[in-house]
N, C-alpha and C positions, 0 to 999 in steps of 0.2 A: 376714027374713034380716038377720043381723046386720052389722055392716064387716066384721069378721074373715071371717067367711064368702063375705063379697060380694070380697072381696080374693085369700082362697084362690081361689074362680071365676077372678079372670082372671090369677092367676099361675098355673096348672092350664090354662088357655087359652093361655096367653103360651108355657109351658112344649111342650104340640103343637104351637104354631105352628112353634116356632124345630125340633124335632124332624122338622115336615115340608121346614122350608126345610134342615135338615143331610142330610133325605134325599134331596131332590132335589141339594144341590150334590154328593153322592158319586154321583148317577147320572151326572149331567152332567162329573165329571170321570170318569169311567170312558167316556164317551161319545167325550171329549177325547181321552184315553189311548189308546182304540180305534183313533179316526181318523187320530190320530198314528203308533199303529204302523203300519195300511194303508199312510200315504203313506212310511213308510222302508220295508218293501217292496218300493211301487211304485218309490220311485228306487232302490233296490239292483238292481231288473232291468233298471231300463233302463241305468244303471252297467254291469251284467254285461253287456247288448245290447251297449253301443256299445265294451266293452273287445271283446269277441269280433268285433263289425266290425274293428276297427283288427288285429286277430290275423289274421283273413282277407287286408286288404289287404296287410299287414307280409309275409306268406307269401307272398302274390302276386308282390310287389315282390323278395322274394329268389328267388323264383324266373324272375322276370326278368333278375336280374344275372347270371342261371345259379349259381347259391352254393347250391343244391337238392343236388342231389348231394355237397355236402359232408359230414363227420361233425357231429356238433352240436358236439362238443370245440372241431374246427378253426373251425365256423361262429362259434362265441362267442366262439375269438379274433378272427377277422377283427373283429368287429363291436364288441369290446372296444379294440384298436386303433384306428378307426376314432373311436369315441368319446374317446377319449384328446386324439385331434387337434381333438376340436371346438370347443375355443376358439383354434382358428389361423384365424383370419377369412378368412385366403387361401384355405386348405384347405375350408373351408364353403362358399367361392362357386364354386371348382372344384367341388366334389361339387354343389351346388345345377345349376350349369351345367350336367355331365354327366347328371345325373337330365334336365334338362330336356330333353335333345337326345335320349336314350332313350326318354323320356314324355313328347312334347308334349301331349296330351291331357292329362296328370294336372296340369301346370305351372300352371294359371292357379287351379284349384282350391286348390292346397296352398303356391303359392308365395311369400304372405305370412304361411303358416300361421306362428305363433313355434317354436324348435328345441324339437325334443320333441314337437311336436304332428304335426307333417310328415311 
């Protein structure tokens, strides 16, 4: 066997190696990709879980103020109102206060919660 020959050999070698190593890395990013998608998914549900918790408790809680019976129209104003004033820091510690004397039970859970989370 001649050099040209014995050279063709291991560039012909060289050539499937790197051929196996491009196959495996498109397995392995597609492996990547899979598992990535899974985990957004997985947190897109539990996101949907915990927004439909807080839709639960949110319902509960205006049904506690008695505001159930309202039309949604009027409810959205109250509650657009309501928001308006929440950078009146008086106004936040009154409503925080009156929440609490309403709902002792719920006070110590949410009461540091930051606004918006509450």
């Amino acid at each position: 066997m001649g050099v040209s020959e014995a050279l063709a050999k291991r560039i012909a070698e060289a050539e499937r190696k790197a051929q196996l190593a491009a196959d495996k890395l498109k397995k392995l990013k597609s492996e990547q990709a899979a598992r990535e998608a899974r985990q957004r998914i997985i947190e897109a549900k539990q996101a949907k879980a915990a927004e439909d918790r807080r839709i639960q408790e949110v319902g509960a809680v205006v049904k506690r103020a008695g505001l159930l019976d309202l039309d949604n129209t009027t409810l959205l104003g109250v509650l657009l109102i309501a928001a308006d004033k929440l950078s009146d820091l008086a106004y936040l510690a009154e409503a925080r206060e009156r929440g609490a004397l309403a709902n002792p039970a719920g006070t110590a859970a949410r009461a540091e919660a930051p606004r918006g989370t509450a």
